[in-house]
N, C-alpha and C positions, 0 to 999 in steps of 0.2 A: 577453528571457528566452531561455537556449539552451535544446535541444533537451532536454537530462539534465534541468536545470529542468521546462522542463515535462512530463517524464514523471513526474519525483520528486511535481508537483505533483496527480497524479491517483492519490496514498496519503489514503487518508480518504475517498473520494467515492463516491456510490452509482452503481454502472453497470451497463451492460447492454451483454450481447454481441449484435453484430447477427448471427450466425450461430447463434448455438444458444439463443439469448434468456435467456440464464443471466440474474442479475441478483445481485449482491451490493455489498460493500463493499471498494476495493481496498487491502489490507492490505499489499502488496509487493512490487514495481518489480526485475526482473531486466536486466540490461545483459550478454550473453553475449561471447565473442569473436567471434564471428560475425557481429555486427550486430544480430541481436533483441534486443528489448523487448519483453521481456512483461510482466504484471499479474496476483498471484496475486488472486484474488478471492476472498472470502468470504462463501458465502452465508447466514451466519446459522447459525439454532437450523430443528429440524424442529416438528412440533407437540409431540412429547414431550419436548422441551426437549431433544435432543442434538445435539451440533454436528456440521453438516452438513460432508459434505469438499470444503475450497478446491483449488480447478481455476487452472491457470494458460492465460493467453491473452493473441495479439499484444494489445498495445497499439492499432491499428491497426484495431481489429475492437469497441473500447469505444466506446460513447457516452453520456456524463455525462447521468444523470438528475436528478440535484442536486447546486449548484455549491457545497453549503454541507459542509463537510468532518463526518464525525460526532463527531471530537475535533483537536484542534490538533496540528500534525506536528513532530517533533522537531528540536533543533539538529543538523546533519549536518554542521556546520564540524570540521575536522578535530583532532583535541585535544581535542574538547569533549564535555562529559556531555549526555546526552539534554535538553531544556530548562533546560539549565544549573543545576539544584535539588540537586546535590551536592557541587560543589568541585570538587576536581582528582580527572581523568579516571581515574586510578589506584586511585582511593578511592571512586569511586561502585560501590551494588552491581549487580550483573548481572541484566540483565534474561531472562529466557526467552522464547522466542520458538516 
């Protein structure tokens, strides 16, 4: 596994920052010019059901609380629609993010 690999592979899993003990789910993997890696994390709902604001952190500073992803990760092959469930990449619709 290279190294993008296994960052790519720490989208879906529940973590925890060992410096600020954040804890969420990491929803998405930055690669900068500079060398960082980080992990935006998301931590969920509050009690009143609003969505909490995702914080981004090194990669580096995450350690996996559960190795089981909370949903399956997308196809990221180049040309291709997110799990493949629409045809060609031109004609699938747009996801929001």
């Amino acid at each position: 596994m290279t190294q993008v690999e296994k960052h790519l592979s720490l989208l879906g899993l529940r973590v925890e920052d060992k410096v600020t003990k954040a804890v969420g789910v990491v929803d998405s993997i930055s690669f900068d010019l500079y060398g960082c890696v980080q992990a935006g994390l998301n931590p969920g709902m509050d009690k009143d059901n609003k969505q909490l604001e995702c914080r981004w952190y090194d990669v580096s500073r995450l350690t996996v609380l559960d190795e089981t992803p909370v949903m399956s990760q997308p196809n990221y092959e180049y040309g291709q629609v997110a799990r493949g469930e629409h045809g060609p990449a031109d004609k699938a619709p747009r996801h929001q993010c």
